[in-house]
N, C-alpha and C positions, 0 to 999 in steps of 0.2 A: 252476258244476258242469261239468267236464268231460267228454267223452265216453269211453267206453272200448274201444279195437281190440284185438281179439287178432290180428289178421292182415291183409296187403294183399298184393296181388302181382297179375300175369297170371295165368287162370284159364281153361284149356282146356276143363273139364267141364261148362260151361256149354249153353245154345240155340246150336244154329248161328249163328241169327242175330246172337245177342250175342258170341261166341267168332270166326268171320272165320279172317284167317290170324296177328292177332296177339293173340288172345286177349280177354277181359274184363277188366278194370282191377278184382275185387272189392276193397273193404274190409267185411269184417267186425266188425260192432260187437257187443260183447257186452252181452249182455241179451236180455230179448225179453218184449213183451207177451202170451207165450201159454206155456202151461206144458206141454204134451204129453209123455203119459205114455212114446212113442215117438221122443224126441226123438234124432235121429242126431248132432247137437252139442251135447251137453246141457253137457259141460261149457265152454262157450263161453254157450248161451244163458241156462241157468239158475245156473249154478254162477258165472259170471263171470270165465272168466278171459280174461286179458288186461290190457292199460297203458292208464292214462290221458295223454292227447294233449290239446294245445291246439289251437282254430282252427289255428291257423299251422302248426303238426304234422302237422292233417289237410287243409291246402291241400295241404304241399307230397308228400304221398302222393295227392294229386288227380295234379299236376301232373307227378311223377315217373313215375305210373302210364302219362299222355299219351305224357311221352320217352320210354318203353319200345316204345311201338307199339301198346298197348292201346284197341282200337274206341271203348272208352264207360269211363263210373266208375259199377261195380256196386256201390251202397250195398245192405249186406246187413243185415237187420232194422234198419232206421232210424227207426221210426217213436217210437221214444222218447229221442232225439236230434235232431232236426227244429232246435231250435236253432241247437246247435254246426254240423251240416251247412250251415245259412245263412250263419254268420258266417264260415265256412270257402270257402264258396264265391266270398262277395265276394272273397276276399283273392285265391283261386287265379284266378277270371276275369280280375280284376286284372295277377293274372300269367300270363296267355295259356290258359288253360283253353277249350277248344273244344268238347271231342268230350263225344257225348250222356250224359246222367245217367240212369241209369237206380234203379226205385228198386223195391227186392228186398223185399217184407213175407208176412209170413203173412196179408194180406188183412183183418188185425179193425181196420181202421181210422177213424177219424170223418171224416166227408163235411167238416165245417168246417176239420177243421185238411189234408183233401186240398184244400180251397181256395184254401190258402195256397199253395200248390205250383203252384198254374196258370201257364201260363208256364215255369217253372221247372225243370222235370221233360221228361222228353224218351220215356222208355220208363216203363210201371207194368210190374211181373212181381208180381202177388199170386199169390199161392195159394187156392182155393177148396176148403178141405179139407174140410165138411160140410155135408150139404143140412140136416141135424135141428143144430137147437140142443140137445137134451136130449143128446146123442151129444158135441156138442163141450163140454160143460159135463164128461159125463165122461170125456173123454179126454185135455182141454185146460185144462181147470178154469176156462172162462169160459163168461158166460149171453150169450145172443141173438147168438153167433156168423153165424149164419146170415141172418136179418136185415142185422144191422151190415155182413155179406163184403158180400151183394149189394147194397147203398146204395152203398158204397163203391167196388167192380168200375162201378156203372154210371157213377159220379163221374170215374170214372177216364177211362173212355171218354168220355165226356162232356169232357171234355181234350185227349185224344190223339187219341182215333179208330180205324181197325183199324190194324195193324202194318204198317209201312212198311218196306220193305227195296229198299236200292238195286241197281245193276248189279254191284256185288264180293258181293252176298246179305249183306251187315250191315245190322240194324237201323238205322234212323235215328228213328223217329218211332212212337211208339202201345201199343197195350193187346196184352201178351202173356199166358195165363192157368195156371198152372199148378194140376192136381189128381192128389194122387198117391192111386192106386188102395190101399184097406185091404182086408183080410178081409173076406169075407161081403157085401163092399158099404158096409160100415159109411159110406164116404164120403158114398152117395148122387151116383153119379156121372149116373141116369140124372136126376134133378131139375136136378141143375147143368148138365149139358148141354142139358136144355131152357129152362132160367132163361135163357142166354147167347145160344140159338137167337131164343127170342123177344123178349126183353125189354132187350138188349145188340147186338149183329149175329151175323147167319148167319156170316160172312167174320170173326169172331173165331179170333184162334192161337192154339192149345190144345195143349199139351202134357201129355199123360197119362201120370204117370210109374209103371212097373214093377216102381223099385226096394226097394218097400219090404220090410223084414225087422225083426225084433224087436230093440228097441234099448233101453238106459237101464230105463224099470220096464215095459216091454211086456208083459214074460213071467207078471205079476201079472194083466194082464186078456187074459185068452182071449176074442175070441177072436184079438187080436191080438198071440198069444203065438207066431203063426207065420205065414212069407212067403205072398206072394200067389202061387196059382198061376195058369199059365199061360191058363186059360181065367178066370180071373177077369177076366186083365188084357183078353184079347182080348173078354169078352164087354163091357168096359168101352169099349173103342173101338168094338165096333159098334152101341152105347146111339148114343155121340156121332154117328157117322154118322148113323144112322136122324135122330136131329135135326138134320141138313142138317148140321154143320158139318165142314167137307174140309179146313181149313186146323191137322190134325196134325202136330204135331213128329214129323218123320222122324228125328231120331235116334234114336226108340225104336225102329224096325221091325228093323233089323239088329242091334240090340243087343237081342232079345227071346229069344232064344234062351240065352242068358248070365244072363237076369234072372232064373229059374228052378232052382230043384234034383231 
């Protein structure tokens, strides 16, 4: 079985940390273990589109990614591909593969197969999209979300460590977290922010994203049939605050005023 990319290139829209001054290295695979009713690339994760690649295919989109000037290789939804990305990887380290891997999931992942990856893996960027499992079953159409994220966030860390960033500010090493703020709270950002305070590190990177807006079948379930406003998202960053952690993605603060209508 092969894997399927719809996309690779250098990718500016990324973490500062991971973007630099020559961008991210993603490859995008399509698929994705989580169905979200709000999905912003549905037809990539759900619908499939995109080309089937061989190992060799996807080394040398490793490797090209590298001569471009690209920080790292941002594998994007990879977790049902864990395969092909091994066998790809021998081949590109092989061929002079250096720079870190980073590994881009929506978070529902199993602690045994993140075990396989130790070693291996150089940045986690999950996503922590819900503190309620009842909430991600119906938004996401999976059970024990919630559960499964935090095993697997702690696993992660458990690996890496906090986020490591050198003298140029690019990542090199560790656990970066993304949660993007929904309507009404729906995320549960003040749970996750205290899950990550307590039970993961204070000094945890957290980026709390803004952007979200009604996408794919959204508009079916109210109440995220419409964008987050502005004091949603701020009351969402001073949740995280109050639970000690200071280590926020700055690229949202000046892009906050843009995020809003």
């Amino acid at each position: 079985m092969r894997a399927v990319v719809s996309s690779y290139g250098p990718h500016f829209g990324e973490e500062l940390p991971l973007v630099g001054t020559g961008g991210s290295g993603t490859v995008f695979f399509a698929h994705c273990n989580l169905h979200c009713v709000f999905c912003q690339n549905y037809s990539i994760s759900q619908i499939g589109d995109g080309s089937e690649v061989s190992d060799r295919d996807l080394a040398y989109m490793m490797l090209s990614l590298q001569q471009r000037g690209c920080h790292n290789i941002n594998l994007v939804t990879p977790t049902h591909v864990i395969p092909q990305i091994l066998g790809a990887l021998e081949l590109a380290i092989t061929g002079g593969l250096h720079v870190p891997l980073v590994y881009n999931c929506g978070g529902y992942e199993s602690v045994d197969t993140l075990k396989l990856l130790d070693g291996i893996v150089d940045v986690y960027m999950p996503d922590m999209k819900y503190a309620d499992s009842l909430i991600a079953r119906e938004y996401s159409g999976i059970d024990d979300y919630a559960e499964v994220n935090r095993a697997a966030v702690k696993e992660m860390h458990r690996q890496v460590g906090d986020l490591e960033i050198d003298d140029q500010g690019v990542a090199i090493r560790g656990l970066l977290v993304r949660h993007l703020v929904l309507p009404e709270g729906l995320g549960g950002t003040d749970e996750i922010a205290g899950y990550l305070a307590k039970e993961v590190s204070l000094n945890t990177y957290l980026n709390i994203m803004a952007q979200y807006h009604p996408c794919h079948r959204a508009h079916e379930f109210p109440p995220l049939s419409r964008s987050v406003t502005k004091e949603e998202y701020l009351e969402a960053v001073t949740l995280a605050l109050q639970h000690g952690l200071t280590r926020l993605d700055q690229v949202q603060y000046p892009r906050t005023a843009r995020a809003f209508r």
